[in-house]
C-alpha positions as a Markdown table, in Angstrom:
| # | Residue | x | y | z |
|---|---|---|---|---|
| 1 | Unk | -78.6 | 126.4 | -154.3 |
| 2 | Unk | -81.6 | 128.3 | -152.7 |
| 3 | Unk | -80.6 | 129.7 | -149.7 |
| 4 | Unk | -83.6 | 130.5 | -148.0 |
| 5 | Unk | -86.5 | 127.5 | -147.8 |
| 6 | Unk | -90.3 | 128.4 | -147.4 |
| 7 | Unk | -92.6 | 126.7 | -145.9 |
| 8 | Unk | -94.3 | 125.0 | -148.5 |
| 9 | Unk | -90.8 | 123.8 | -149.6 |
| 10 | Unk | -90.5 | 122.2 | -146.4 |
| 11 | Unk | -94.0 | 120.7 | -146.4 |
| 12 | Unk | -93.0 | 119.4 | -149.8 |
| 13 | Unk | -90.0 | 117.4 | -148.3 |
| 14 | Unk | -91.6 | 116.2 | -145.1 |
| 15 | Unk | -94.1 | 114.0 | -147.6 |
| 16 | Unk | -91.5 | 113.1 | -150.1 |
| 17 | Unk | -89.8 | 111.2 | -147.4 |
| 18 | Unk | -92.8 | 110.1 | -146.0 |
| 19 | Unk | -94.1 | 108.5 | -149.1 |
| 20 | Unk | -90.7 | 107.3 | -149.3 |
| 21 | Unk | -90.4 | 105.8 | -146.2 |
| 22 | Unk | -94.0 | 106.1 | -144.2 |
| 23 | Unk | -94.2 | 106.3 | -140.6 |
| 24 | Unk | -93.7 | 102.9 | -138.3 |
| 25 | Unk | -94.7 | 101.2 | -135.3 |
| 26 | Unk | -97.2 | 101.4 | -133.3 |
| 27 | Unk | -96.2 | 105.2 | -132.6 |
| 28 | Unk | -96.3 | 106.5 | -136.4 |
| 29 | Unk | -92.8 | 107.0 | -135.8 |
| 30 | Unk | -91.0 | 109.2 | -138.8 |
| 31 | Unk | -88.7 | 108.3 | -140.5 |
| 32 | Unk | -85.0 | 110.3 | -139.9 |
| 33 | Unk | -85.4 | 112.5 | -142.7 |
| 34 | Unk | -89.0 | 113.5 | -141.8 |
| 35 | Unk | -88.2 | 114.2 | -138.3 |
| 36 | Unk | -85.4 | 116.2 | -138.9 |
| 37 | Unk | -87.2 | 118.4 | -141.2 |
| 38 | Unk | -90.7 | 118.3 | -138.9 |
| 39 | Unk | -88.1 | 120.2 | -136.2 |
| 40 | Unk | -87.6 | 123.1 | -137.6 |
| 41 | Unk | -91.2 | 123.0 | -140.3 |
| 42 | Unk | -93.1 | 123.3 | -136.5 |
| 43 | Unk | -91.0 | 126.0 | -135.1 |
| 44 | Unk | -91.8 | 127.9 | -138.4 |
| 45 | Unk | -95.3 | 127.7 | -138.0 |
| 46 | Unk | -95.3 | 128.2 | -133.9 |
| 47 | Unk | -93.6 | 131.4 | -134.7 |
| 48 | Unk | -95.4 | 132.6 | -138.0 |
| 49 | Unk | -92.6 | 132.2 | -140.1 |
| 50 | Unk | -92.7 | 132.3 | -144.0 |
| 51 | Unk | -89.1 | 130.9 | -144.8 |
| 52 | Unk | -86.0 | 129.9 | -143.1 |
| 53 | Unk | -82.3 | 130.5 | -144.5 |
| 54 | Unk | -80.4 | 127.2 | -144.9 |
| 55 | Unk | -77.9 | 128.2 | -142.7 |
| 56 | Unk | -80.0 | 127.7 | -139.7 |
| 57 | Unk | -80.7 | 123.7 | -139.9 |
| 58 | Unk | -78.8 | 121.5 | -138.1 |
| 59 | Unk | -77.0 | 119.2 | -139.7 |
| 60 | Unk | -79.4 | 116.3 | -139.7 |
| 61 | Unk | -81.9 | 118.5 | -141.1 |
| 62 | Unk | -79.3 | 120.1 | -144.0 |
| 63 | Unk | -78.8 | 116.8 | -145.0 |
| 64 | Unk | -82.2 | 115.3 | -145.3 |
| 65 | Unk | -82.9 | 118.8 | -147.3 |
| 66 | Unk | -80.0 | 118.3 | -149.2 |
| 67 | Unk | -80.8 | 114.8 | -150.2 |
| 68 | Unk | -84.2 | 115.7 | -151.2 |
| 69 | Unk | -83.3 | 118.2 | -153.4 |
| 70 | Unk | -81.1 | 115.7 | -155.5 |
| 71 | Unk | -83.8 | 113.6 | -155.6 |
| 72 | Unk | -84.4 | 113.8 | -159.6 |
């Protein structure tokens, strides 16, 4: 398993689960997979970062990555 996730990875994920599961209500509301990963995907680009080691997502977020990488 990669240990470190880049950006574009995370991008990646974000619009598999929204194509999976596209935003609702009258908010655009996420799905919890998409949120969990747009957390940490903002804070990467807020403070210029290029990748992020897995270790540092939250459960939630591990998880949603996790699930999206067993995908196929």
């Amino acid at each position: 398993m990669n240990e470190t996730i880049t950006l574009p990875e995370l991008e990646q994920a974000i619009n598999y689960w929204r194509s999976r599961s596209p935003s609702e209500g009258d908010e655009l509301r996420l799905c919890r997979e998409a949120s969990a990963l747009a957390t940490p995907y903002a804070l990467m680009i807020v403070s210029r970062r290029r990748e992020i080691p897995r270790s540092e997502l939250d459960p939630a977020t591990a998880a949603a990555w996790d699930a999206y990488l067993a995908r196929a």
